[in-house]
C-alpha positions in Angstrom: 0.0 0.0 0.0 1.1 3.3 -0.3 1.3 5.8 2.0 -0.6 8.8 2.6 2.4 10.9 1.8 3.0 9.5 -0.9 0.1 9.3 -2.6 -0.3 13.3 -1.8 3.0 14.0 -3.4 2.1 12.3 -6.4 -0.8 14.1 -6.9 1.0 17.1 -6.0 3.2 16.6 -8.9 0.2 15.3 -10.9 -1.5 18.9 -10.5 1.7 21.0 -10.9 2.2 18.4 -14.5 -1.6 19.2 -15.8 -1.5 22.9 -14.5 2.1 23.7 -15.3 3.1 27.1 -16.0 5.8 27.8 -17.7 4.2 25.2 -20.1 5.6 21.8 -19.1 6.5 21.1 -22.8 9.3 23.7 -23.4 11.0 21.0 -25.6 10.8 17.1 -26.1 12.8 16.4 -23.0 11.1 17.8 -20.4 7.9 16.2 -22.1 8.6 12.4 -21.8 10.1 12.7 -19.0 6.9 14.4 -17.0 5.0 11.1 -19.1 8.0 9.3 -17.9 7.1 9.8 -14.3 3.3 9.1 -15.3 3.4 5.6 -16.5 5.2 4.8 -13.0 3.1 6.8 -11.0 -0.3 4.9 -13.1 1.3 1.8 -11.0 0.4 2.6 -7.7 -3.4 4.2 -9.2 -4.3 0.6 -11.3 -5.5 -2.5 -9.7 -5.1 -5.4 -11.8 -6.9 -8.6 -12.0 -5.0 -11.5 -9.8 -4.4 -13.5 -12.5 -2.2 -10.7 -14.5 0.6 -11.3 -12.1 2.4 -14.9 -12.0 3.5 -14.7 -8.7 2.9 -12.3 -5.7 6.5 -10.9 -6.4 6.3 -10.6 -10.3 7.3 -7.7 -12.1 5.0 -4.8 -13.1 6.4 -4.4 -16.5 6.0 -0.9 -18.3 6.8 -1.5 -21.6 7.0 0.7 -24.7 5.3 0.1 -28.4 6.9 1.2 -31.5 9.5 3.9 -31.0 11.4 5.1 -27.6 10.4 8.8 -27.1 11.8 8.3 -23.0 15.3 7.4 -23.7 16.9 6.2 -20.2 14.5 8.4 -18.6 11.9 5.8 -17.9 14.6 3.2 -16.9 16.0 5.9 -14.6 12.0 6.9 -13.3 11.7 2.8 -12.5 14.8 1.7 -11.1 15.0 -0.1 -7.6 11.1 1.1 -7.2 8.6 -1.3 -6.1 4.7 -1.3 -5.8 3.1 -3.6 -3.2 5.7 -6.1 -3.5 6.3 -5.8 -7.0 9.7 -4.7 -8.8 9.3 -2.4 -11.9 10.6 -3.2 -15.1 10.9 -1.8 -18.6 10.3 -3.3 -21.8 10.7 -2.2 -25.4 8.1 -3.8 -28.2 8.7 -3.1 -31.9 5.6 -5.6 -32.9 1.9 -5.3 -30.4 2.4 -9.1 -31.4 5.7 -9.2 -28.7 3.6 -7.8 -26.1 3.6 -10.2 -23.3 3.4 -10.4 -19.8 3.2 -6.4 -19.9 1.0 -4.3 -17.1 1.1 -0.7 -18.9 2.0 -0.2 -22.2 2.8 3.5 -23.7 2.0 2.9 -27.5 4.5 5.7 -29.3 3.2 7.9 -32.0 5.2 6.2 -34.8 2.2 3.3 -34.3 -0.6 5.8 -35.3 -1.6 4.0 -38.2 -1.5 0.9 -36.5 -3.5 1.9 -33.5 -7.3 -0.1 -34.1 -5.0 -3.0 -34.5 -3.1 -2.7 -31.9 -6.4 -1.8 -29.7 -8.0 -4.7 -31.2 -4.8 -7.1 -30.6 -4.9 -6.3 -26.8 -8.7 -6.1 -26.1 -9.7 -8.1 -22.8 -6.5 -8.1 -22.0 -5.4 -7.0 -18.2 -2.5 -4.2 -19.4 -3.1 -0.4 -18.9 -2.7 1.6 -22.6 -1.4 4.7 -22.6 -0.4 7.1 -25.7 -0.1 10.4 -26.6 -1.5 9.9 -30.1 -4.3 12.0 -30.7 -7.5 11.0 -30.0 -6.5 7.3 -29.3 -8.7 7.7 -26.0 -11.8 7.6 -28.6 -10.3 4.8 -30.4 -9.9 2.4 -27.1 -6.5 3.7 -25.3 -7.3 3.6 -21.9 -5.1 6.7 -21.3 -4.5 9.4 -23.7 -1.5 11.5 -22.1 -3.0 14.5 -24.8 -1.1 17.7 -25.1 -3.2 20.9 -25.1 -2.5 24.6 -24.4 1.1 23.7 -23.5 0.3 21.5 -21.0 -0.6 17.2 -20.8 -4.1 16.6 -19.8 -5.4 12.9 -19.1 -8.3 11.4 -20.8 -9.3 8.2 -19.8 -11.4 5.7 -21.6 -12.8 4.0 -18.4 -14.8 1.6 -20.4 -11.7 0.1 -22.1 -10.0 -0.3 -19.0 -12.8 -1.7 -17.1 -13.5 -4.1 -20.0 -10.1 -5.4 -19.5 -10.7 -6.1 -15.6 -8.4 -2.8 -14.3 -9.7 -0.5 -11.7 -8.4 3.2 -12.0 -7.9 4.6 -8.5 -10.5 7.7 -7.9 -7.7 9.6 -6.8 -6.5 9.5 -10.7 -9.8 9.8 -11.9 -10.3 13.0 -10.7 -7.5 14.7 -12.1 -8.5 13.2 -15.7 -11.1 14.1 -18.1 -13.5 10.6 -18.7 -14.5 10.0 -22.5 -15.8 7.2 -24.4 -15.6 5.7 -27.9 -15.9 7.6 -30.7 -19.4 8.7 -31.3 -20.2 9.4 -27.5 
């Protein structure tokens, strides 16, 4: 479990991310490495079905589809960190068809014209999806990490992620804007 200070200074940081000002997207850096430090902190928010997890001590694995945007930041973000009993790893996929044994995966924007696939591919499955691709909330991400006015807003797709057997934390609800599928 975490504790209460921690969860506050996440969503401290959290806050200052979605509100920053100067704009929190100066230049690609400081960018991925603010989503960087979301994809771990979406560990401690995400409850996952039993059966996702091999062993009480298995790996959450954060993994990344298509092309690296973090560099070593996300390595750096994970390493030696552990979420109720469970080391964090990182994982790099150039195919959705490698994708195994994954918890959250960010899917890059060089997958954009691969995304209903790659939704479809994964569907039912117990992993957290997360992009910055435009839209891809609307097309079944369960997180869209969307840039607007400077600064990175969430929209989650709750239904995807509940269709999947996750359960996002209200705590991370609240700082996110909720959409559906397209036409909703």
């Amino acid at each position: 479990m975490l504790s209460a200070a921690r969860r506050t200074a996440f969503l401290m940081m959290l806050c200052a991310a979605l509100a920053a000002s100067p704009p929190v997207l100066a230049s690609p850096t400081p960018e991925y490495q603010v989503k960087a430090a979301f994809l771990f902190n979406f560990s401690q928010f995400v409850s996952w079905p039993p059966q996702a997890f091999g062993s009480t001590n298995a790996p959450i694995v954060i993994a990344v589809l298509g092309q690296d945007p973090f560099g070593r930041d996300l390595d750096a973000i994970v390493n030696g960190e552990h979420v109720n009993g469970h080391p964090i790893v990182v994982r790099r996929y150039r195919d959705v068809s490698e994708v195994d044994g994954c918890h959250i995966l960010f899917i890059d924007r060089s997958e954009s014209d691969q995304l209903p696939e790659i939704v479809r591919s994964l569907r039912g499955r117990a992993i957290l999806t997360v992009s910055d691709i435009e839209g891809s909330a609307q097309g079944g991400v369960m997180i869209d990490l969307a840039t607007q006015d400077n600064h990175i807003r969430m929209h989650v797709n709750l239904a995807a992620a509940r269709a999947s057997g996750l359960t996002l934390s209200s705590q991370l609800l609240r700082l996110a804007q909720i959409i559906g599928p397209k036409g909703e």
